[in-house]
C-alpha positions in Angstrom: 34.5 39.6 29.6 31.8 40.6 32.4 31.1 43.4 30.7 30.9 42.2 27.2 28.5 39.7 28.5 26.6 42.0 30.7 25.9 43.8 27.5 24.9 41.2 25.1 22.2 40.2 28.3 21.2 44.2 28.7 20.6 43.7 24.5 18.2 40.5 24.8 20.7 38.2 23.3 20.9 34.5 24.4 24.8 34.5 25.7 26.1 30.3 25.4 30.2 29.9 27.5 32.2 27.2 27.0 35.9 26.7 27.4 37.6 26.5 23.9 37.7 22.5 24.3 34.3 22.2 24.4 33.6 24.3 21.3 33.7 21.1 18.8 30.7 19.5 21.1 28.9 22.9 21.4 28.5 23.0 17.2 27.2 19.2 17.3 24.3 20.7 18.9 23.3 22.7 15.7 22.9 25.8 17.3 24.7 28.7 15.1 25.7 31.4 17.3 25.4 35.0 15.7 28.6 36.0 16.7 31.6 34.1 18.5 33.5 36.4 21.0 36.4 34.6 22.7 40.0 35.3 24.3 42.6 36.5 22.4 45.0 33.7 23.3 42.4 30.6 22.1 42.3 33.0 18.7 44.0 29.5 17.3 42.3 26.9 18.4 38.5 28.7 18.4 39.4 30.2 14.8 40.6 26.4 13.6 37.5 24.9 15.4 34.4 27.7 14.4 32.9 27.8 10.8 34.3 30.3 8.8 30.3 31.6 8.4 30.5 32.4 12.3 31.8 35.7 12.8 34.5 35.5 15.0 36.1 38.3 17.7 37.6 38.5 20.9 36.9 40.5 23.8 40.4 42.7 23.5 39.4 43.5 19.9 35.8 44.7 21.6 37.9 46.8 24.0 39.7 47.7 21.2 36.4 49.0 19.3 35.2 50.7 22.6 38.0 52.2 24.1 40.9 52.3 21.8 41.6 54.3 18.5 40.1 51.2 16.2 40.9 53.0 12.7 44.7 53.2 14.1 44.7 49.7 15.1 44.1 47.9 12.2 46.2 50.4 10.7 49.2 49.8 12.2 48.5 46.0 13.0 50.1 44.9 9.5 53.3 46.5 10.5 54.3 43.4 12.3 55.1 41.4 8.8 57.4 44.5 8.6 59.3 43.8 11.9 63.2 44.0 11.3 65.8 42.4 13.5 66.5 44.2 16.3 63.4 46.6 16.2 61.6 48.0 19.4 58.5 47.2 20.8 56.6 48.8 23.2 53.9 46.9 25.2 51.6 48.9 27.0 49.5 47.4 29.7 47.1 49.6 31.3 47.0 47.5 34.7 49.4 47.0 37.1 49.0 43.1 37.7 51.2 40.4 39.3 52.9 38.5 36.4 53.2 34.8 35.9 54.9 32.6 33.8 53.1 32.6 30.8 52.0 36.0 31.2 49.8 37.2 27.8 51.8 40.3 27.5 55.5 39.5 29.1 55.9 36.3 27.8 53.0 35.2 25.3 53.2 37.9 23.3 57.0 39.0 22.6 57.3 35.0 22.1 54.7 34.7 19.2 55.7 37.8 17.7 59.5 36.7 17.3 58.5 33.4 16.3 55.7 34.8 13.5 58.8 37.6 12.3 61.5 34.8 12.8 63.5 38.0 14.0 64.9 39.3 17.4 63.0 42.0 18.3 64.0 44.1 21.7 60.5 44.5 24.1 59.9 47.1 26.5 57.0 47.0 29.0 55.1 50.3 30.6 52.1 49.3 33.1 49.7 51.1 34.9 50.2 54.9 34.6 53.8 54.6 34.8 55.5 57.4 32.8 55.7 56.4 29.1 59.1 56.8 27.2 60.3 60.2 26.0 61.5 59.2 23.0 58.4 57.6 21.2 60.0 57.7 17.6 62.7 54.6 19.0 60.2 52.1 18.7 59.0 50.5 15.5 55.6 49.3 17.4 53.3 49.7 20.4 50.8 47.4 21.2 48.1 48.5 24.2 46.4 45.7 26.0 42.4 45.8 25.8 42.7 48.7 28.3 39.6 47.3 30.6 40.9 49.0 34.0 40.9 52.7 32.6 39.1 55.0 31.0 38.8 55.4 26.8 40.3 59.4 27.5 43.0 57.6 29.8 44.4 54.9 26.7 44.0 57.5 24.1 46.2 59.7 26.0 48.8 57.2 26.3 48.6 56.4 22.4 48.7 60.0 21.2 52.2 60.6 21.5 53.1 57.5 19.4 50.1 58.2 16.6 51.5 61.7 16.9 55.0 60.7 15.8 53.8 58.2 13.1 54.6 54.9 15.4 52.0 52.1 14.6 50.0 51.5 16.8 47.9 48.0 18.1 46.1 46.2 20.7 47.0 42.3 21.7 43.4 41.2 20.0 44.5 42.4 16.5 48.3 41.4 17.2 47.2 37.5 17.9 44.8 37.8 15.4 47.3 38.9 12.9 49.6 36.0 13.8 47.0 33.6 13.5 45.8 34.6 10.1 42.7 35.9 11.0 43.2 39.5 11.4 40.2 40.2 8.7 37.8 38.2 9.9 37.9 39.2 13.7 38.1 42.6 12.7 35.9 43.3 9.4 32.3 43.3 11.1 33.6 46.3 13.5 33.8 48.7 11.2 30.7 50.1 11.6 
């Protein structure tokens, strides 16, 4: 988020934060922001809240965009309407942090996606640099968090095995984008 806004400062652009409750007083204000960049996990509320006219985003779809392999993102993104009971997948979080209750990845994630499939799906976690599964073809998904803490040739390495052997691939952005219904619009006005 530092970063992002670091940027958009470097670029001459008037940067505005609020918290996601405060987003319905901002707009009385008649200010119309150029673009709306928020966290993934207020996709539902900001995306309810913000005019459709607003291009909307998130800072993990940025990352995405940056570091990630974009074109095989919102490739494989669509896959999760395909889920099937029972399927694997892989999370992939590029940090090695401490873990809390409501953890985006752990818990937030594997949560909306089961409830969006209505299926049981089986989730495995790789952070850091740990050593990735051998067998990438087991799992029907992977989704890579924004990847902020390493490098763009350090994530695409981790990926290429699972591109490689035809496993759809995602970020959380596009997967809680996807579940909220708004894949299209907080992805569209990357493809530049």
């Amino acid at each position: 988020q530092s970063q992002t806004i670091r940027d958009a400062l470097d670029n001459q652009c008037i940067t505005v934060m609020i918290k996601e409750n405060e987003l319905s007083d901002f707009l009385k204000l008649n200010i119309t922001p150029a673009l709306a960049i928020t966290d993934s996990s207020a996709f539902g509320v900001v995306a309810e809240t913000l005019p459709e006219a607003i291009p909307l985003t998130s800072f993990s779809i940025l990352f995405g965009r940056l570091k990630g392999d974009f074109d095989a993102y919102k490739k494989g993104t669509p896959v999760i309407s395909s889920l099937k009971e029972g399927d694997n997948v892989l999370i992939l979080e590029s940090c090695t942090h401490q873990t809390s209750c409501d953890d985006i990845g752990r818990v937030k994630i594997p949560g909306l996606l089961q409830k969006y499939t209505g299926k049981n799906l089986s989730f495995s976690f790789v952070s850091g640099l740990s050593k990735l599964p051998e067998d990438p073809e087991e799992y029907a998904l992977v989704i890579q968090c924004g990847g902020c803490m390493v490098t763009r040739k350090q994530l695409l390495n981790r990926l290429r095995p699972f591109i490689k052997a035809g496993v759809p691939v995602t970020n959380y952005g596009m997967t809680l984008a996807y579940i909220h219904g708004i894949f299209d619009r907080a992805t569209n006005m990357l493809n530049r």
